[in-house]
VOGU-3710 file (C-alpha; in Angstrom, 3 decimals, decimal comma):
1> xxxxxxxxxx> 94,439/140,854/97,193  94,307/138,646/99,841  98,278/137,376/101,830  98,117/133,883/99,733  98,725/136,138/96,483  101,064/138,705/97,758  104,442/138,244/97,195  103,069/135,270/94,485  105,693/135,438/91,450  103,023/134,196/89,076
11> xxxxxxxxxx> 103,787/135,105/85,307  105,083/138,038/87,375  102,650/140,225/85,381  103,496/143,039/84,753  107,692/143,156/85,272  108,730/141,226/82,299  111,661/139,921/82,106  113,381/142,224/81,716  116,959/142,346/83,659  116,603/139,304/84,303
21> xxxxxxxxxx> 119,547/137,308/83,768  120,192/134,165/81,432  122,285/132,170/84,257  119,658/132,014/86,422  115,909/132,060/84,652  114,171/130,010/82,116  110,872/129,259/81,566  111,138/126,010/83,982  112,499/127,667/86,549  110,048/130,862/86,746
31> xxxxxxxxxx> 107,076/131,613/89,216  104,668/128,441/88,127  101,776/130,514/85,960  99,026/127,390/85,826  97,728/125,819/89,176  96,005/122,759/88,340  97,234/120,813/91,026  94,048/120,028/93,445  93,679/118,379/96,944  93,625/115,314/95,455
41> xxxxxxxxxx> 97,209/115,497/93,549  98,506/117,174/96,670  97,349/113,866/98,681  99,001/111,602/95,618  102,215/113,032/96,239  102,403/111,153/99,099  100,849/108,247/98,652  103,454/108,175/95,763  106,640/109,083/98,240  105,318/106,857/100,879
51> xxxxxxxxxx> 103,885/103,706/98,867  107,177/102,554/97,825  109,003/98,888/98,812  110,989/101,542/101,146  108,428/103,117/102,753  106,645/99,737/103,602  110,001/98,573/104,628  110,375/101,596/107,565  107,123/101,234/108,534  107,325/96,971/109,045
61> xxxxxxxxxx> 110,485/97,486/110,662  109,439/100,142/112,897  106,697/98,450/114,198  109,557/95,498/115,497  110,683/98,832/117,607  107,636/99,937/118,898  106,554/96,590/120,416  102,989/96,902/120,302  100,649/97,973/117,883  98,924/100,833/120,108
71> xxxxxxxxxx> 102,628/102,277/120,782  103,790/101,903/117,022  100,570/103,854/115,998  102,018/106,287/118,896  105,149/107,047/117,004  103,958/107,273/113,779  100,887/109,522/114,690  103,711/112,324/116,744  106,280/111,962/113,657  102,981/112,467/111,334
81> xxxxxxxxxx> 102,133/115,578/112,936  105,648/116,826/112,590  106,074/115,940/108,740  102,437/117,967/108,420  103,549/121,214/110,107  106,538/121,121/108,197  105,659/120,314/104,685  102,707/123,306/105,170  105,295/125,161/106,019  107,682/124,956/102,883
91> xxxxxxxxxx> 104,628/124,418/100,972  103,251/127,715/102,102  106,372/129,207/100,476  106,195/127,404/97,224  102,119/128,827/97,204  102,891/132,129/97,671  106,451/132,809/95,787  105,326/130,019/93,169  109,487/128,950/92,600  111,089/125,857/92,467
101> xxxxxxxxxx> 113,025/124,876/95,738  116,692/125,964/93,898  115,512/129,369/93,397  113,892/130,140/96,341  117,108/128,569/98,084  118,488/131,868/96,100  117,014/134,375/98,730  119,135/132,783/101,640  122,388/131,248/100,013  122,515/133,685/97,059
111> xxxxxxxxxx> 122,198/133,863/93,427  124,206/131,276/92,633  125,419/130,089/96,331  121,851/128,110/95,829  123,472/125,569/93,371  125,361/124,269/95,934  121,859/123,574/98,049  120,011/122,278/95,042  123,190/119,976/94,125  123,300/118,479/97,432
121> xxxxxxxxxx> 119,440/117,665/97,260  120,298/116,362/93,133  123,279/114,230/94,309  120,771/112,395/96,875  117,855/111,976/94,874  120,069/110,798/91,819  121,825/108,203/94,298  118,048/107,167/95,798  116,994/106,797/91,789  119,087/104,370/90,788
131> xxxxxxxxxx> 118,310/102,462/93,899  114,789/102,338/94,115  114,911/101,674/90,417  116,669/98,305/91,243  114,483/97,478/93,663  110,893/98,121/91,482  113,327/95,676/88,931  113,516/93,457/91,802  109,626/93,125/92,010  109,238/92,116/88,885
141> xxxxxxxxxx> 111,940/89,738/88,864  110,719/88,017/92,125  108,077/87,588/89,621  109,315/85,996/86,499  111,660/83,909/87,878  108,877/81,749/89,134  108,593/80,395/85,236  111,134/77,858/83,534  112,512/80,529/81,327  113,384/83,418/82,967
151> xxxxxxxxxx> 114,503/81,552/85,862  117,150/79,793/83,516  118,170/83,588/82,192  118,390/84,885/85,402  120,695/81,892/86,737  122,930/81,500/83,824  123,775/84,674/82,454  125,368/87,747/83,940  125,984/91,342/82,959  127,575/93,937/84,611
161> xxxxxxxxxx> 127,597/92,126/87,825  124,166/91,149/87,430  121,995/88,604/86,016  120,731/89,320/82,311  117,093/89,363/84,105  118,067/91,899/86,353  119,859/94,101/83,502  117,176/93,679/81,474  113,976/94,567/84,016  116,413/97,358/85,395
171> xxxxxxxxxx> 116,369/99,019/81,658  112,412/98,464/81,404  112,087/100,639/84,560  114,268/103,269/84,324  112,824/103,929/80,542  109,304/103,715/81,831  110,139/106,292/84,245  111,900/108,459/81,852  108,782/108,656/79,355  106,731/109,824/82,439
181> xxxxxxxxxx> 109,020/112,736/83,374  109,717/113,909/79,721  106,238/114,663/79,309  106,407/117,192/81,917  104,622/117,942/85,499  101,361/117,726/84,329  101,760/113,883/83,221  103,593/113,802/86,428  100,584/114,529/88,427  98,060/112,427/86,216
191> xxxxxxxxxx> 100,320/109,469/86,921  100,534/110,063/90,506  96,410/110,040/90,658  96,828/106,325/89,646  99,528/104,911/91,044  98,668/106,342/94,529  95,575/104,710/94,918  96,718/101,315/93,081  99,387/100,880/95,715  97,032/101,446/98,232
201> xxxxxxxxxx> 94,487/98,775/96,918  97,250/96,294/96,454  98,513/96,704/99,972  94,881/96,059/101,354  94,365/93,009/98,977  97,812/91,860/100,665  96,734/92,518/104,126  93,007/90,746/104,265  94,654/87,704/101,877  97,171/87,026/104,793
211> xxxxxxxxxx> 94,529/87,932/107,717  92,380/85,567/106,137  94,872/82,775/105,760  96,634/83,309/109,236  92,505/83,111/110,398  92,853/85,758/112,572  93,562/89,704/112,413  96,525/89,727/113,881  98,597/93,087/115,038  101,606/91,205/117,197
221> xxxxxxxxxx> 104,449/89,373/116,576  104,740/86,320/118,413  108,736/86,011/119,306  111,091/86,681/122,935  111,854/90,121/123,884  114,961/89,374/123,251  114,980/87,712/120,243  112,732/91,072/118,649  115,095/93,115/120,414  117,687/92,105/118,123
231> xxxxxxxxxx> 115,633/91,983/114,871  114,544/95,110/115,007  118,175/96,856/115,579  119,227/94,731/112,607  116,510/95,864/110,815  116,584/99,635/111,659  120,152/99,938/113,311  118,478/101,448/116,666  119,730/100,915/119,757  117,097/101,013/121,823
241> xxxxxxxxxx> 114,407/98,668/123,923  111,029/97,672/121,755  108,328/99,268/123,756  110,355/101,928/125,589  109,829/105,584/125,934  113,174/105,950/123,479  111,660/103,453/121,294  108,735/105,658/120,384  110,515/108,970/120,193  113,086/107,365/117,855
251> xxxxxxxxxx> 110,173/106,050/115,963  109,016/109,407/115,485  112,258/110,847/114,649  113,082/108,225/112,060  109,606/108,940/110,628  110,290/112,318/110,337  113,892/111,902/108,913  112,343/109,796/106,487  111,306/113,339/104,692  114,217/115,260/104,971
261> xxxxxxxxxx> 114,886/115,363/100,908  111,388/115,851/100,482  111,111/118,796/103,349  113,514/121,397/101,118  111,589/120,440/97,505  108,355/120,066/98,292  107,365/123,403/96,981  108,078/121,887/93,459  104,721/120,314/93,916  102,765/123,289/96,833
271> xxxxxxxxxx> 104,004/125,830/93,371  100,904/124,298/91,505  98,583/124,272/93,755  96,071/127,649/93,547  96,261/128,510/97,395  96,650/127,408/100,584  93,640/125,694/101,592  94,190/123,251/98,417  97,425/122,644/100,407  96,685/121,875/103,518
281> xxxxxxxxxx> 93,456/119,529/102,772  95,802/117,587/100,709  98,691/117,617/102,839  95,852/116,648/105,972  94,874/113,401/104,034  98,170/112,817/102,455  100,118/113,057/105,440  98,983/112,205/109,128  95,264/110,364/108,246  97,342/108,194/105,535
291> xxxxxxxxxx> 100,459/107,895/107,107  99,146/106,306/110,384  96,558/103,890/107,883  99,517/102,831/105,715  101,686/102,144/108,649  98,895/100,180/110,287  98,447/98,547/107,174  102,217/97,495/107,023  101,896/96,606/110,975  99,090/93,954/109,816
301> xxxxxxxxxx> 100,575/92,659/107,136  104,015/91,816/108,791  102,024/90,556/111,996  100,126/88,286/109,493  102,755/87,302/107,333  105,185/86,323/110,429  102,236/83,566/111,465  101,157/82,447/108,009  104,928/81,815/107,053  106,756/81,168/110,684
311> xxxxxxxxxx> 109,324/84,223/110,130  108,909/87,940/110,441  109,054/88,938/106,217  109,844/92,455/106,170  109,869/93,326/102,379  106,389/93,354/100,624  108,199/91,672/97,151  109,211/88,917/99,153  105,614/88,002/100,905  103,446/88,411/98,027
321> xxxxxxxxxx> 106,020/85,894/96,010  105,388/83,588/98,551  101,456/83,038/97,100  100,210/80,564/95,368  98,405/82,117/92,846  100,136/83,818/90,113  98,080/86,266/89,058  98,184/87,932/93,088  101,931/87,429/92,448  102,205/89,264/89,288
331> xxxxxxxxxx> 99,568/91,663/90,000  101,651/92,545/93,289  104,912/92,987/91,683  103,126/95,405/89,065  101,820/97,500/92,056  105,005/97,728/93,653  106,833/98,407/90,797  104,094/101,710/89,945  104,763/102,161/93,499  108,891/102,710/93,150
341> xxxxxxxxxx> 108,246/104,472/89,604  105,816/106,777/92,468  108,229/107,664/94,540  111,404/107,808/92,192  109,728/110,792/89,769  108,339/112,723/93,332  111,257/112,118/95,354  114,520/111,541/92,686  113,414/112,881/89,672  111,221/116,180/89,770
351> xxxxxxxxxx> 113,823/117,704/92,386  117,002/117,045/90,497  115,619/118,079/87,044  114,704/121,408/88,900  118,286/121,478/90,828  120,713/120,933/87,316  118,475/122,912/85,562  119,387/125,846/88,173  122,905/125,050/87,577  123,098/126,509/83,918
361> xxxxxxxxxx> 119,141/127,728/83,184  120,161/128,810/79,344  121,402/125,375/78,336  119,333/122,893/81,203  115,930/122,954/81,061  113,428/120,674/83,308  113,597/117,926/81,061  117,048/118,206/80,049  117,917/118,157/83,739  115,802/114,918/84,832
371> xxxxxxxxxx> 117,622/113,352/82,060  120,700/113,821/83,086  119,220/112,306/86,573  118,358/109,046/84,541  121,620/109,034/82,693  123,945/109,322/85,987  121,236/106,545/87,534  122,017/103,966/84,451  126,040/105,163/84,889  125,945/103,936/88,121
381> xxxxxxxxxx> 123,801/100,556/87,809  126,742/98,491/87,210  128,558/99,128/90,127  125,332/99,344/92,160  126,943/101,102/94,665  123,461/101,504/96,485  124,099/98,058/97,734  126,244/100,139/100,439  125,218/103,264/100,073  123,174/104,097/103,534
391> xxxxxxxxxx> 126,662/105,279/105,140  127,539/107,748/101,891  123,532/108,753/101,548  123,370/109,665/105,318  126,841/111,900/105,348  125,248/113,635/101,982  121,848/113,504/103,805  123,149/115,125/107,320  123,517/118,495/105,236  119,879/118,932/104,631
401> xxxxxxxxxx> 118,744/119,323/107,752  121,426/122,191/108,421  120,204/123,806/104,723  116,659/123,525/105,769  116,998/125,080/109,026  118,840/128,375/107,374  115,377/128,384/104,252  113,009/128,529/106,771  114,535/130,777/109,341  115,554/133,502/106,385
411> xxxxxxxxxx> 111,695/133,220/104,952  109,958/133,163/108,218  112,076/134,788/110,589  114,042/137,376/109,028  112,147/138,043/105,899  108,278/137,393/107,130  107,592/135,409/104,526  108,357/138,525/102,216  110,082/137,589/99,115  110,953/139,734/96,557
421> xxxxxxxxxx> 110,620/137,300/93,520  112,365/139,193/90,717  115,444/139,950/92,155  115,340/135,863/92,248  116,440/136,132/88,733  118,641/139,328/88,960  122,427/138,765/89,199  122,898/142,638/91,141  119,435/142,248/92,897  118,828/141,651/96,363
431> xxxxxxxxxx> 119,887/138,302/96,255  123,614/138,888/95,229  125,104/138,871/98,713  129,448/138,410/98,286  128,983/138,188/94,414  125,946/135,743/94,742  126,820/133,919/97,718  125,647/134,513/100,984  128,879/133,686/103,668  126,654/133,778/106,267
441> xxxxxxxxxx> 124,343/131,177/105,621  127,396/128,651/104,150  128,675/129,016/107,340  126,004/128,618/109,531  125,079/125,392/106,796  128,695/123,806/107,825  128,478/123,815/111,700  124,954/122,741/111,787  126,482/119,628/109,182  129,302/119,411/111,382
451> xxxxxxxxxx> 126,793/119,029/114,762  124,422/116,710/112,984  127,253/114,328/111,432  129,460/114,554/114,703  127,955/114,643/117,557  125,151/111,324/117,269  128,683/109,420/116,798  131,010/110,926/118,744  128,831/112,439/121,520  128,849/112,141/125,372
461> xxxxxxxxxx> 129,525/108,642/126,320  126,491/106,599/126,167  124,407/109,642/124,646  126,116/109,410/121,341  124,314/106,664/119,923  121,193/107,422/121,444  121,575/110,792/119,155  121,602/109,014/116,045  118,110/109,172/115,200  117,761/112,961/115,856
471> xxxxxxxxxx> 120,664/114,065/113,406  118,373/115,671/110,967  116,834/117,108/114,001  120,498/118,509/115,552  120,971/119,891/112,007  118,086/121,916/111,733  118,228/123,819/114,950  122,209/124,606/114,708  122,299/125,634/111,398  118,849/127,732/111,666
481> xxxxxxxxxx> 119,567/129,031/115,166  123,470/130,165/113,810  121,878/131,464/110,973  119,364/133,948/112,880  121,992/134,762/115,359  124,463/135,658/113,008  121,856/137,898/110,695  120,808/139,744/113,875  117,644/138,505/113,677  117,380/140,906/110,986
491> xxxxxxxxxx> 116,933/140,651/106,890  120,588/140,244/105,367  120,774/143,181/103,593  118,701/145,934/104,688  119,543/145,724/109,092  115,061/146,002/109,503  113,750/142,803/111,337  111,540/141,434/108,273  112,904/143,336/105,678  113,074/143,225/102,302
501> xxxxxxxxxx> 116,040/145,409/100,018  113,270/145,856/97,608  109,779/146,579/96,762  107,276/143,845/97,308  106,542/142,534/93,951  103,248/141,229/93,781  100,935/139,365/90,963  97,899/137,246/90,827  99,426/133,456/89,753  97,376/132,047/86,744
511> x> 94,590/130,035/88,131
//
C-alpha cells in the first residue's frame, strides 16, 4: 500500500458503519468511493473559478497596479506559485482522507465544532452566489437590450428594485445553475470540461478582435502616472505606487487572497481524484501555467480595449457590448454567462451543499443542501445587498484565513497527515474534544480573526493600510502558529508529536 492510500477513507472497507452516528454521516458526506476525476477536470476547476467576469475583473485591474506588463506578469507568477503549494496541500488531504472539507474540519474543531467552520465558508459562498448570479444576468442583459424590445422591458418596468429584464434573466440563471448541481458531482465535472475551455476561447477571440482593431498588440496603457495612480486604487482600493516594489507584493497577495474560500474546500474536488499525481498535473496547468496566460490575456485585452475605445474598460460585459457585430456580442455574453454559472457551482455551490449538509447529515443531503444555497441566493436578490457587500464579505472572509491556518497545522503538524477517518463520524471518537468541540482551536480561530480584521486597519501609523492586502495572510499565521503553540506541538488528545488517539484506519478508495 503505498502513503497516497493510507489513511484513504474510501468505502472504508471493511469497518462498516457501524457506530457511526446519524448527526454526522450520510452517504454525501462519507470518504468519496469513485475517483473519476482526471488531470483534466482537476485543471477545469480552475479555469471555472478563475474564468468568471470577477476573475477577469482582478486581473484587468491589477495590471493598472503593476504598471507594466513584465512587472504585472511578476505578481501574478509569485501569487501563482503560492495558490499551487497551497491548494496541493489541502488537496493532498482531500486524496488521501477522501472527506469533504466540513468533515475533515471535524479532526481539528471537533465533531460538531466543524459546523461552525463549514457555516462560515456556506455563509460566503451563498453571499458570492447570488452575486455572481446577477452579474452572469448582467451579461446577457448587456445583450438584449441592444434590440427594440427588451430594451423597452428593461426601461419601463421594474420588480423588486429591478428592471423586469433583470428579474427575469436573474431567474434563467439561477435555475440553469440549479439543474447542473441537482444532478450531482459527476454532471458537475462534465460541465466544467466545457465551460472551462469555452471561456478560454471566448477571451482569446476578444483579445486578437481588439489587437486587430487597435492595429497593434498592445500590453500598456497610455495615461499620466498620476492619473493611473488613481484608477487603479479606485479600482482595487490599494494604496500603493503602480510599478513599486509594494505594488507587486500586493499584487501577489491580492492574487492569493483571491482563493481564500476556495483554499479550505478544495478537497471537495482533490476527494475524486485517484492519487496525487492526477492532482498535481492538474493543479500545475490549472493554476500557475493558466493563471499567468489568463492574466496576460486580461492585460491585452484592457491595453487594447483602452486604445480602440479612448478609456480603460475594465469589465469584459461591457467591451464586448461595445462591437458591432451581434453575433460576437451575443456569443460573448453566452461565454461569460457559462463562465459565472463556472465559478458559482465550484466556488458557491459545491462547498455550501457539503457545509449544510454537515449541519444535520440525516435530514440534508448534498442536493438538499445546494438547494437551500439557491433558495437563500433568490431570498436575497431583491434587496441585492451584494451591491455593498465587499465590507460584510471581507469581515466574514477575514475568518478563513485564521480557520485555515488551525486545518493545516493540526493535519500536517500535529497529526502528520494521520487521520483517523472513522472516528470522523463517531460522536465519542477521537474527534469529540469538550463534547465535540475543540476550545483550543476556537480560540486560536478568534485571535488570528481578531489580528487579520484589526490590525491592516488599525495598525502602526502609516503601516496599517499598507497591511490590508496581507489580512488573509496575518490570519493564517496567528491562528495556525496559536494553534500549534497551544497543542504543544503535539496531537490534541494523545500528548505524542504526530499522534493519533486511534488506530490508523486504512482502505484502498474505489478507483
Amino acid at each position: 500500500m503505498t502513503d497516497t492510500d493510507r489513511d484513504t477513507g474510501g468505502d472504508l472497507e471493511g469497518t462498516g458503519t457501524e457506530g457511526y452516528s446519524p448527526r454526522l454521516y450520510n452517504e454525501d458526506l462519507a470518504p468519496a468511493t469513485e475517483r473519476k476525476w482526471g488531470a483534466f477536470s482537476i485543471f477545469n476547476v480552475w479555469t471555472s473559478d478563475v474564468h468568471s467576469l470577477y476573475g477577469y475583473f482582478l486581473a484587468a485591474s491589477l495590471f493598472l497596479v503593476a504598471g507594466n506588463t513584465f512587472k504585472f506578469l511578476v505578481g501574478i507568477a509569485v501569487g501563482s506559485l503560492i495558490i499551487y503549494y497551497l491548494m496541493t496541500l489541502i488537496g493532498k488531504a482531500g486524496v488521501k482522507t477522501g472527506v469533504p472539507y466540513p468533515v475533515l474540519a471535524r479532526a481539528s474543531f471537533g465533531t460538531f465544532g466543524a459546523n461552525v467552520p463549514a457555516l462560515v465558508r456556506a455563509v460566503v459562498a451563498t453571499f458570492w452566489y447570488g452575486a455572481q448570479t446577477s452579474a452572469a444576468a448582467g451579461a446577457i442583459v448587456a445583450f438584449l437590450i441592444r434590440y427594440d424590445g427588451p430594451k423597452d422591458l428593461h426601461e419601463t418596468s421594474r420588480l423588486f428594485d429591478h428592471s423586469g429584464l433583470e428579474v427575469i434573466c436573474y431567474l434563467a440563471v439561477w435555475a440553469a445553475q440549479l439543474l447542473i448541481i441537482s444532478k450531482g458531482m459527476e454532471t458537475v465535472r462534465r460541465f466544467q470540461d466545457f465551460a472551462g475551455p469555452a471561456v478560454w476561447l471566448m477571451m482569446l477571440v476578444l483579445a486578437v478582435a481588439l489587437s486587430v482593431k487597435a492595429g497593434t498588440l498592445s500590453l500598456s496603457i497610455d495615461m499620466p502616472a498620476k492619473d493611473l495612480a488613481a484608477l487603479a486604487k479606485n479600482a482595487t482600493g490599494l494604496d500603493v505606487t503602480p510599478g513599486s516594489f509594494a505594488a507587486i507584493a500586493a499584487i501577489a497577495a491580492t492574487w492569493v487572497t483571491y482563493f481564500a474560500a476556495l483554499f479550505l474546500n478544495f478537497g471537495d474536488f482533490a476527494r475524486f481524484t485517484p492519487d496525487e499525481k492526477t492532482l498535481k498535473k492538474g493543479n500545475v496547468w490549472g493554476l500557475p501555467v493558466n493563471l499567468i496566460l489568463f492574466s496576460l490575456v486580461a492585460a491585452l485585452t484592457t491595453a487594447s480595449a483602452s486604445k480602440v475605445y479612448g478609456e480603460v474598460i475594465l469589465e469584459p460585459a461591457a467591451i464586448s457590448a461595445k462591437f458591432d457585430s451581434a453575433f460576437l456580442v451575443l456569443l460573448a455574453a453566452l461565454t461569460f454567462a457559462v463562465a459565472t454559472l463556472g465559478i458559482n457551482v465550484v466556488a458557491n455551490f459545491v462547498s455550501p451543499a457539503f457545509d449544510f449538509a454537515n449541519v444535520a447529515p440525516k435530514h440534508i443531503s448534498f442536493k438538499r443542501g445546494g438547494l437551500i444555497a439557491a433558495l437563500i441566493a433568490l431570498l436575497l436578490y431583491p434587496l441585492h445587498p451584494w451591491d455593498n457587500a465587499p465590507s460584510f464579505v471581507n469581515a466574514i472572509g477575514s475568518t478563513m484565513g485564521p480557520i485555515f491556518g488551525v486545518v493545516v497545522v493540526d493535519y500536517y503538524l500535529l497529526r502528520k497527515a494521520q487521520l483517523n477517518v472513522p472516528d470522523l463520524y463517531k460522536e465519542d471518537g477521537e474527534f469529540r474534544f469538550q463534547g465535540g468541540w475543540n476550545v483550543r482551536a476556537f480560540a486560536a480561530a478568534a485571535v488570528g480573526a481578531i489580528f487579520s480584521s484589526l490590525l491592516p486597519t488599525y495598525g502602526p501609523s502609516g503601516y496599517g493600510a499598507a497591511l490590508g492586502p496581507y489580512s488573509w495572510f496575518i490570519g493564517v499565521l496567528v491562528a495556525g502558529t496559536i494553534y500549534f503553540g497551544v497543542s504543544g506541538g503535539k496531537s490534541p488528545l494523545t500528548g505524542r508529536p504526530g499522534a493519533s488517539a486511534a488506530p490508523e484506519t486504512s482502505a484502498t478508495p474505489a478507483a
